[in-house]
C-alpha positions in Angstrom: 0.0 0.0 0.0 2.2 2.3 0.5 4.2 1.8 -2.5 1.2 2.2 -4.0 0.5 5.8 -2.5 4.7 6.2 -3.4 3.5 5.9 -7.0 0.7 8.1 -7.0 2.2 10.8 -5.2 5.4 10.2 -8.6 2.8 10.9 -11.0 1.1 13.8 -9.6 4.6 15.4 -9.7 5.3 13.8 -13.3 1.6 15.8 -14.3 2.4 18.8 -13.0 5.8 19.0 -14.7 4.4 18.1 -17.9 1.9 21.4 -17.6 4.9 22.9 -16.6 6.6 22.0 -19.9 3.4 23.0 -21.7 3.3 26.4 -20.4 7.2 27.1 -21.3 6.7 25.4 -24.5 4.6 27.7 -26.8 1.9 30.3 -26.0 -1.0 29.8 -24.0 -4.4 30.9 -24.8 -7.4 30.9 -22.7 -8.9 27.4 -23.9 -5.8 25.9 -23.2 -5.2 27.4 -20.1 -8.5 26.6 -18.6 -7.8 23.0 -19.7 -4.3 23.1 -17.6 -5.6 24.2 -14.9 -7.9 21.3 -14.6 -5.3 18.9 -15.1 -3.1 20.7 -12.5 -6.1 20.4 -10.0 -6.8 17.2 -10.4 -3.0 16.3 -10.6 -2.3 18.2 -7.1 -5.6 16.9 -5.7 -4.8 13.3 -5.9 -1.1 13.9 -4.9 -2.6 15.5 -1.5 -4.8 12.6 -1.1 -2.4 9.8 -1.8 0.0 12.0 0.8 -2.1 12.1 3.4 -3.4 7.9 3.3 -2.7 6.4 6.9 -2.7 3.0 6.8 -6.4 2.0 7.7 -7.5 4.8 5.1 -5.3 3.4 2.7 -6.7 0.1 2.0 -10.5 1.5 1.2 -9.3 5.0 -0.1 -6.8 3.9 -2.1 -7.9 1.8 -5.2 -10.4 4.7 -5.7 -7.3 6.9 -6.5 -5.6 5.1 -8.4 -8.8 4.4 -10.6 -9.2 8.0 -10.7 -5.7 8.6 -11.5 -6.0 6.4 -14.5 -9.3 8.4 -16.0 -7.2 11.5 -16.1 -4.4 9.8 -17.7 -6.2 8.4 -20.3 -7.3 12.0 -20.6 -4.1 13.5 -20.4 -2.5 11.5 -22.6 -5.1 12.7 -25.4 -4.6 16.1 -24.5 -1.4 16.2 -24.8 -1.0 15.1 -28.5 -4.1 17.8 -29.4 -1.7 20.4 -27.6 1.1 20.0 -29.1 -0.4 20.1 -32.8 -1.9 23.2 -34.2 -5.5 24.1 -34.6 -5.5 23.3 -37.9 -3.5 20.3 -37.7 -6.1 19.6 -35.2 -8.8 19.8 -37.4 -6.7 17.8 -40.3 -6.1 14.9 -37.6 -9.4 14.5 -36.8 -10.6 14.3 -40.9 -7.5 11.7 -41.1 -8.7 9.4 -38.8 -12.4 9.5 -39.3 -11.3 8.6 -43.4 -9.0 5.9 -42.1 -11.3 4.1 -39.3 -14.8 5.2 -40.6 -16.1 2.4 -38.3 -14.5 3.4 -35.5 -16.3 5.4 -32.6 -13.5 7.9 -31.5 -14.6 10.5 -28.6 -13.5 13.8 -28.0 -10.8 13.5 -31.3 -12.1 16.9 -33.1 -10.6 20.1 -31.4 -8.7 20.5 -28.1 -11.9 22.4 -27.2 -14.0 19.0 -26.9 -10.9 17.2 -24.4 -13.1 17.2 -20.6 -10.8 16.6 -18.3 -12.8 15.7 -15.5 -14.9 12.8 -18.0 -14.8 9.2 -16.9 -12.8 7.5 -19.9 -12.9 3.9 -19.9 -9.8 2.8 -17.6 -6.3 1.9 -18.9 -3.6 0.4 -17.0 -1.9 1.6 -13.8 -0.3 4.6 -13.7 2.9 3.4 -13.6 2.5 0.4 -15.7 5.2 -0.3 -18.5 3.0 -2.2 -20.8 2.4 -0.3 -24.2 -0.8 1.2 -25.0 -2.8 -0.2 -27.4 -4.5 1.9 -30.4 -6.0 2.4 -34.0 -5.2 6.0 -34.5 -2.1 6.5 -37.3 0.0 9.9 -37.1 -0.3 11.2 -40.3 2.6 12.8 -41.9 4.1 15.8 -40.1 2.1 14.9 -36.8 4.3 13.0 -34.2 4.6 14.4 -30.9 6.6 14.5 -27.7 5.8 11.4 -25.8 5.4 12.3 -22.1 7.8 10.9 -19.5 6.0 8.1 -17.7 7.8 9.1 -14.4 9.2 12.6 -12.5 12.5 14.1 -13.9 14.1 13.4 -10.7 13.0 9.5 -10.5 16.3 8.3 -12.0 18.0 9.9 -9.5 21.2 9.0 -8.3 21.4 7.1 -11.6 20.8 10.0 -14.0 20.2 13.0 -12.6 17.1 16.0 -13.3 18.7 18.1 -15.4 19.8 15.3 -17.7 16.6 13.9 -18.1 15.2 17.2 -18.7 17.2 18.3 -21.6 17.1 15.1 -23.0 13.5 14.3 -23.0 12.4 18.2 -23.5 15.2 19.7 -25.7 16.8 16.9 -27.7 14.2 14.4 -28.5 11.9 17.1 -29.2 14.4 18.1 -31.9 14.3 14.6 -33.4 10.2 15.0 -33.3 10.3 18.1 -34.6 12.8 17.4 -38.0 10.9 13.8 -38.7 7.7 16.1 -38.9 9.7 18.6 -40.9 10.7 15.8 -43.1 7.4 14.2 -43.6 6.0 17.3 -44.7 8.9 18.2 -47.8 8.6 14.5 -48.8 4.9 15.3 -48.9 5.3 18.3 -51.1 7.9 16.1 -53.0 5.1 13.5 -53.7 2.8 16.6 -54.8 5.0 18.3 -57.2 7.1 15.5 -58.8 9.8 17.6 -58.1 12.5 15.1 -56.1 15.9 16.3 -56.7 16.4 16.8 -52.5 14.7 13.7 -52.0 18.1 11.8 -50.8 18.4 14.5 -48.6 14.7 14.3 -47.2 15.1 10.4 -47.2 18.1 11.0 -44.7 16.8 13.1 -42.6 13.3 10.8 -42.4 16.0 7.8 -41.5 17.9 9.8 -39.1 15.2 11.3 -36.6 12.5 9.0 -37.5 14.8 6.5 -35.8 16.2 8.8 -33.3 12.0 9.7 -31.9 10.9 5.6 -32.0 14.3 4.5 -30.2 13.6 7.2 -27.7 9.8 6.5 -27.5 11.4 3.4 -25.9 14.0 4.1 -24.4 12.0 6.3 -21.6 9.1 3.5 -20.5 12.1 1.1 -20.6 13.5 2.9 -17.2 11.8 2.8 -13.9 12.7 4.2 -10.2 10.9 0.7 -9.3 13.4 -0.8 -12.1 16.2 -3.4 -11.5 17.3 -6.8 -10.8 16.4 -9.2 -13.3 13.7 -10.8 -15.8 11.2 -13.3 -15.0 8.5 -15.3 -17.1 8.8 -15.7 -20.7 11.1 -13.1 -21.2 13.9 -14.9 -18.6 13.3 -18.0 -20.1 13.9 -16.7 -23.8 17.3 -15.2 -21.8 18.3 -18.4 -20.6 17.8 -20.2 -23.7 19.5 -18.0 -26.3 22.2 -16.7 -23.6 22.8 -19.1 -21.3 22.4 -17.0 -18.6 21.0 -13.6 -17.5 24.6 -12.9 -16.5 26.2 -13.9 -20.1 23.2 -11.9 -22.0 24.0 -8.7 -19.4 27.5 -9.0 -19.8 27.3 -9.2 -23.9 24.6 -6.2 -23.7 27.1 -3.9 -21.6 30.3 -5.0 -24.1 28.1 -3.9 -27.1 26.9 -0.8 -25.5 30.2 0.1 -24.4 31.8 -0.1 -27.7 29.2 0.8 -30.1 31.6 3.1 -32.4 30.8 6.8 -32.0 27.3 8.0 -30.1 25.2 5.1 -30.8 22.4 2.4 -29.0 22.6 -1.3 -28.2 19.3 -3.0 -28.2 17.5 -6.5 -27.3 16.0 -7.4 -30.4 13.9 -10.1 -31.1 14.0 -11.7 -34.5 10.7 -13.4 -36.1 13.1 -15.0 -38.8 15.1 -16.6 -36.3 12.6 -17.4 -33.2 15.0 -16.0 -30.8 16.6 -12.6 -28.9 19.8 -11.1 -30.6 21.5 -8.0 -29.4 22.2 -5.1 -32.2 24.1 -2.3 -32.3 23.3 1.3 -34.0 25.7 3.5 -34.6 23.8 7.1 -34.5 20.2 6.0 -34.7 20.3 4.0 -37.5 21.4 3.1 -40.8 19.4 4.8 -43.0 16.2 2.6 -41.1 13.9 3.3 -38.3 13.3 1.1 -35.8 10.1 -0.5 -34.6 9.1 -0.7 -38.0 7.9 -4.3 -39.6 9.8 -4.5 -43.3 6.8 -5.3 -46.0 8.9 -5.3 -49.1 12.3 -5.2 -49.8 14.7 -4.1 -52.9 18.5 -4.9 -52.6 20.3 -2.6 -54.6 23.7 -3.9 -53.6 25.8 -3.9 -57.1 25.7 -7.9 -56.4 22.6 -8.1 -57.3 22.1 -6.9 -60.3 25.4 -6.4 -62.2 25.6 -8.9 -64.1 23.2 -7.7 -66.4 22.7 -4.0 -65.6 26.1 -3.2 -64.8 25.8 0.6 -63.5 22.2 0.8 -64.8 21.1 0.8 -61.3 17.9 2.4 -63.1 16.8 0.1 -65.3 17.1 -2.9 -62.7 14.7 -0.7 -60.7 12.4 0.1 -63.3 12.6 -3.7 -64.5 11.8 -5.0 -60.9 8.4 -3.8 -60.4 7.7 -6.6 -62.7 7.9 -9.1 -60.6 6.7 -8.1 -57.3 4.7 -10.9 -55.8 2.0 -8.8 -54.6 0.2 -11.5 -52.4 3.5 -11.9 -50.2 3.7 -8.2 -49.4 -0.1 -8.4 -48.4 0.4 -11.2 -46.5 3.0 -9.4 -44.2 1.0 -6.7 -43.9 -1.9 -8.4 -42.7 0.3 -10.0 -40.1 1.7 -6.8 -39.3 -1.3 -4.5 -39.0 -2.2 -6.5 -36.1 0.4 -4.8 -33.6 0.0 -1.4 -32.9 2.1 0.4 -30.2 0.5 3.9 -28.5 1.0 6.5 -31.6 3.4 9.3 -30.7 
């Protein structure tokens, strides 16, 4: 229990610093203001509640919180990806998804006038829960946002400290949302005018902080303050199977990390060709990739694989290949990979 009321009182403080954030992020008018300052309320009102649980409170008060806590993080969560869009990227969002999921009976999805705050949302997980969110929403291009912390600034603390976690999270992966959406949008334009003489250029820059945003979409819920120790379930038994031992797999996961060349990632993979974990390296984000994406279809334009009869005609080998697409393959994957869908961001 009171771990429990621990918890609670984290998130309050992660809600307020997230209006915070808002407020010292871009200009506030009155509609969004009033809706801040109903968040902050309820924010600071279950933070004084969970503070003040003695123990034979706790156990009857306390599951009423955190069931509370989850409605206005459910309702957070939307506001917060409204807020950080314009009105009329509002307004464009809202056409996208009603032409994508005509079937689908989205609430409150229209302006950032229509978020209530104080609704009753159907629940989602705990608070604090590291699961990933499911939904049916895409981001259209030019529309990712800033995912929100899912812990305090200061939570990591001693291991990394506030002012880290605040220039990381606010400043630089903020950049890395901000130039994916930039890119998007030329390679947009590009697609409208036929004109694609920058398009390497735009292609880059789509690699680069399209992977840099995913990899740090889950990097953050991959930390806890409650964090530590090691695996259990399925997941330690995949460990122990592949690795030998959680000791062997850690071991192999710090080597890689520490001598990824230049700034870089290591990351537990897991490979549906090969049924098991592997650890990968990235130097930067990414090699011209992003990750947490599903590959469909696949050209290899390696010289290998067509000079022989194209020599430099890289072109024509292109041209020539749409030929023989096997169409019912690609849909195939697709099918299989439509069905997981991560919290859009």
């Amino acid at each position: 229990m009171e771990e429990q009321a621990k918890q609670l009182l984290d998130w309050s403080q992660w809600g307020r610093q997230w209006i915070d954030h808002l407020r010292k992020q871009k200009p506030i008018n009155r509609e969004l203001e009033r809706h801040l300052h109903k968040f902050e309320e309820s924010f600071t009102k279950i933070g004084r509640q969970a503070s003040r649980l003695d123990k034979l409170a706790a156990e009857e008060t306390l599951p009423t919180l955190i069931a509370r806590a989850e409605q206005v993080q459910e309702q957070f969560h939307h506001f917060l990806r409204l807020a950080q869009l314009t009105e009329e990227e509002q307004q464009d969002e809202a056409i996208t998804i009603q032409e994508d999921f005509p079937e689908t009976q989205l609430v409150h999805t229209a302006t950032l006038a229509e978020v209530d705050p104080v609704g009753a949302p159907t629940p989602v997980s705990y608070p604090t829960a590291r699961e990933p969110v499911r939904a049916t929403r895409p981001v259209a291009a030019g529309r990712h946002t800033l995912p929100p912390l899912p812990y305090a600034h200061n939570a990591l603390e001693p291991y990394i400290d506030e002012h880290t976690m605040r220039i990381h999270h606010e400043k630089l992966h903020q950049k890395y949302v901000d130039d994916l959406n930039t890119a998007e949008k030329k390679l947009v334009e590009a697609r409208q005018s036929g004109n694609y003489d920058l398009v390497r250029h735009w292609e880059r820059e789509l690699a680069f902080n399209g992977a840099g945003h995913y990899l740090h979409t889950i990097f953050w819920p991959s930390m806890s303050p409650e964090g530590g120790g090691a695996p259990t379930g399925e997941l330690a038994e995949a460990i122990q199977r592949y690795f030998g031992s959680f000791g062997a797999f850690q071991q192999q996961f710090s080597q890689a990390a520490v001598k990824v060349e230049g700034p870089g990632w290591a990351i537990l993979v897991w490979s549906p060709r090969a049924h098991h974990l592997e650890i990968l390296t990235a130097e930067k984000h990414q090699n011209l990739a992003q990750w947490d994406a599903i590959p469909l279809l696949a050209l290899d334009v390696w010289e290998h694989a067509y000079f022989l009869s194209y020599q430099n005609q890289r072109d024509k080998y292109v041209e020539n290949w749409w030929n023989i697409v096997h169409w019912p393959y690609v849909q195939e994957r697709f099918q299989q990979a439509r069905k997981l869908r991560w919290e859009p961001f």
